[in-house]
N, C-alpha and C positions, 0 to 999 in steps of 0.2 A: 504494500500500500504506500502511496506517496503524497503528502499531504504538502501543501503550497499556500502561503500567505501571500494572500494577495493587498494585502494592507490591510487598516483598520479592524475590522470586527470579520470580515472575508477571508474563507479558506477554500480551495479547492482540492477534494480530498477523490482522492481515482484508484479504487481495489484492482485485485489481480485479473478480475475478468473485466477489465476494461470501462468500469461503470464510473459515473462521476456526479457527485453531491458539490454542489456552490452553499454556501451560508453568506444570511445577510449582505448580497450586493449591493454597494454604494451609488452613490452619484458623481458626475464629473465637479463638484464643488467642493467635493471633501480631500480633493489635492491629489489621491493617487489615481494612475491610469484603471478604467474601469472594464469591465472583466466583457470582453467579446468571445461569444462562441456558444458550444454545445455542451449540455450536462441533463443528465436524467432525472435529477432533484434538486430543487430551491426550498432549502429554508431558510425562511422571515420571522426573525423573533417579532417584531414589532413594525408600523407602519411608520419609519420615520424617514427621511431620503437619504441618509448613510446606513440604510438597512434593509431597505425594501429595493434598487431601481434592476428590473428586469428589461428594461429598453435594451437592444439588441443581442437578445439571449433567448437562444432557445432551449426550449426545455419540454419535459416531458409531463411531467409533474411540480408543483407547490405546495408546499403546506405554510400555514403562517396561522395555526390554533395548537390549540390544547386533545389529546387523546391518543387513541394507538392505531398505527396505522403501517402500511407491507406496500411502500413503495417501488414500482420497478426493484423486485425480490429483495429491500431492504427496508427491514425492521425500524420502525422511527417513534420515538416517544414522546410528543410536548408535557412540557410538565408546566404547569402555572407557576407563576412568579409577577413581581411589579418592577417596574422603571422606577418605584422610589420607595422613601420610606413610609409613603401615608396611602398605602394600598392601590398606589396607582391613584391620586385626586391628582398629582403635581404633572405625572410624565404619564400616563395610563398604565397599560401592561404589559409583560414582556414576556413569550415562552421562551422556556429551555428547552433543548433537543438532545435527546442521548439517540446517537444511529451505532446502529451493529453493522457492523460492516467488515467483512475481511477477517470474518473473527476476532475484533478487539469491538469494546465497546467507544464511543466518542461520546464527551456532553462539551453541547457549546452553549454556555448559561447567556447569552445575549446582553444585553443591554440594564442585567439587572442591577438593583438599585438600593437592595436591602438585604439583611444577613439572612441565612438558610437555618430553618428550624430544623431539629432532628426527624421531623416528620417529613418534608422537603429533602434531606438528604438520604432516606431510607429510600423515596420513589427516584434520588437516582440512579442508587447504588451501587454496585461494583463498578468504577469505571476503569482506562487504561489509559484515556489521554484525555486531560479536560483545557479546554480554549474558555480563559479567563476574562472579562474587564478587568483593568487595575487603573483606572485613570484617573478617575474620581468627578468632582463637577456634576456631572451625569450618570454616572455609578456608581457603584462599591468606587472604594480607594483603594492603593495600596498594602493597607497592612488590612483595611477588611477582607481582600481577596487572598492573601496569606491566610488569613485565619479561617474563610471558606475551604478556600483549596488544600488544607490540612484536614479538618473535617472528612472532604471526598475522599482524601486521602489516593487519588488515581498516580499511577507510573509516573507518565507525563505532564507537567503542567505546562502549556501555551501560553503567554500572556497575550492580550489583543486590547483595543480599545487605549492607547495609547500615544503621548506627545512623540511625534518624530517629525525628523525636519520637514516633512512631506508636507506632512498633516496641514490643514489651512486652517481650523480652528485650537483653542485652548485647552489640553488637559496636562495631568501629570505624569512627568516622565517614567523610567523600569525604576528608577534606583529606590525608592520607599519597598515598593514590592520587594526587589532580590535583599535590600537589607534584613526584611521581616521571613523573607523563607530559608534565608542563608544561606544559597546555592544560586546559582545559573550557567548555563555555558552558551556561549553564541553559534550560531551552525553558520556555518560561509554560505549565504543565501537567503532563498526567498522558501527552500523547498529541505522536506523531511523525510525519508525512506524507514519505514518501520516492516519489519521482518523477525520473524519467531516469536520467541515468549519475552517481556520487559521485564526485567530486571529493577529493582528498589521500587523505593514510593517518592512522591513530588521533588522529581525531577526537572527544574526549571529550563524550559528548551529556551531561548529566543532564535527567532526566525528575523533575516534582515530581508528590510524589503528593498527588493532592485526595482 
C-alpha cells in the first residue's frame, strides 16, 4: 500500500490491487496544487472548501456521513464527531473515517475539534495508521492531538492539518505536537510505502509535501 500526502488534510492512499481512496480534497485557495485524476473513493469529513472540492475528479463513489458502509470492496466506517468544542454550534460537524484497506486499518479523524471520549475511541479501535489534525485554531492542537493519538494508541501516527510554507492560511506548526509525542522522523517526500506487519505504537511519520 502507498499512501501520499497531498497537502493539508488530503491523502491518497492506492492498495495492492490497484484501488484508490482521496480524503478531504481541497480547493485551489488553500495554497497546494489540487488533486487531478481518478480514484474509487472520496471521503468528506465535512463540507468546508479545504475539504470537500471534487471539481475535476472523478470518482466512483463519496461518502461524507456517518454509518457503515462496503465501498468498491472497501470496508469504511464514519464515526461522529464535531469541528468544535460546543457540539458543532461554532464549526458544525465532522466524521471520522476508519477504511480497511490492504489489511491495515486507517482512521483519518478530519477536521475535528474536541477530545475523544472513551466511548468514541472504542468505535475506533484497533487502528495501524491514524492521519491527525495538530494545528489548532480550527482543531485539536498540538498537544491535544498527542494526547488523542496516544489514546488510539495506532503504529503510525500522520500529522495533517498543519502551518507549512505552502499553506495560504494560519495555523500551528509540527513542533508543539512532536514535542508532546517525543518522536518523529521525516520521510524524503510527499509518499509512504507500508508492507507487512508495523512494528511499535505512535510512530510519528511526517510526510513533506513536494
Amino acid at each position: 500500500m502507498q499512501i501520499t500526502w497531498l497537502g493539508h488534510s488530503s491523502f491518497l492512499i492506492e492498495d495492492s490491487k490497484g484501488r484508490k481512496v482521496l480524503t478531504d480534497p481541497f480547493d485551489e485557495t488553500v495554497g497546494y496544487n489540487t488533486f487531478k485524476g481518478e480514484v474509487d473513493v472520496v471521503t468528506i469529513s465535512h463540507h468546508h472548501f479545504d475539504h470537500n472540492y471534487v471539481e475535476n475528479i472523478k470518482y466512483k463513489e463519496s461518502i461524507d456521513k456517518v454509518g457503515f458502509f462496503y465501498l468498491c470492496d472497501i470496508p469504511i466506517a464514519g464515526i461522529p464527531s464535531y469541528h468544535d468544542k460546543m457540539l458543532g454550534a461554532k464549526r458544525g460537524e465532522n466524521t471520522i473515517f476508519v477504511i480497511d484497506i490492504d489489511g491495515y486499518k486507517i482512521c483519518h479523524l478530519g477536521d475535528l475539534g474536541h477530545s475523544l471520549s472513551s466511548e468514541d475511541i472504542k468505535q475506533i479501535g484497533n487502528t495501524d495508521i491514524l492521519f491527525i489534525p495538530i494545528g489548532g485554531n480550527y482543531t485539536i492542537d498540538g498537544k491535544e492531538a498527542a494526547e488523542i493519538a496516544k489514546s488510539i494508541n495506532s503504529h503510525i501516527v500522520i500529522p495533517m492539518h498543519y502551518k507549512t510554507p505552502t499553506l495560504s492560511f494560519e495555523l500551528e506548526g509540527l513542533d508543539d505536537f512532536l514535542t508532546y509525542m517525543k518522536n518523529g522522523e521525516r520521510v524524503n517526500g510527499n509518499k509512504l510505502s507500508i508492507d507487512g506487519s508495523l512494528e511499535g505504537f505512535n510512530k510519528v511519520t511526517i510526510l513533506n509535501y513536494k
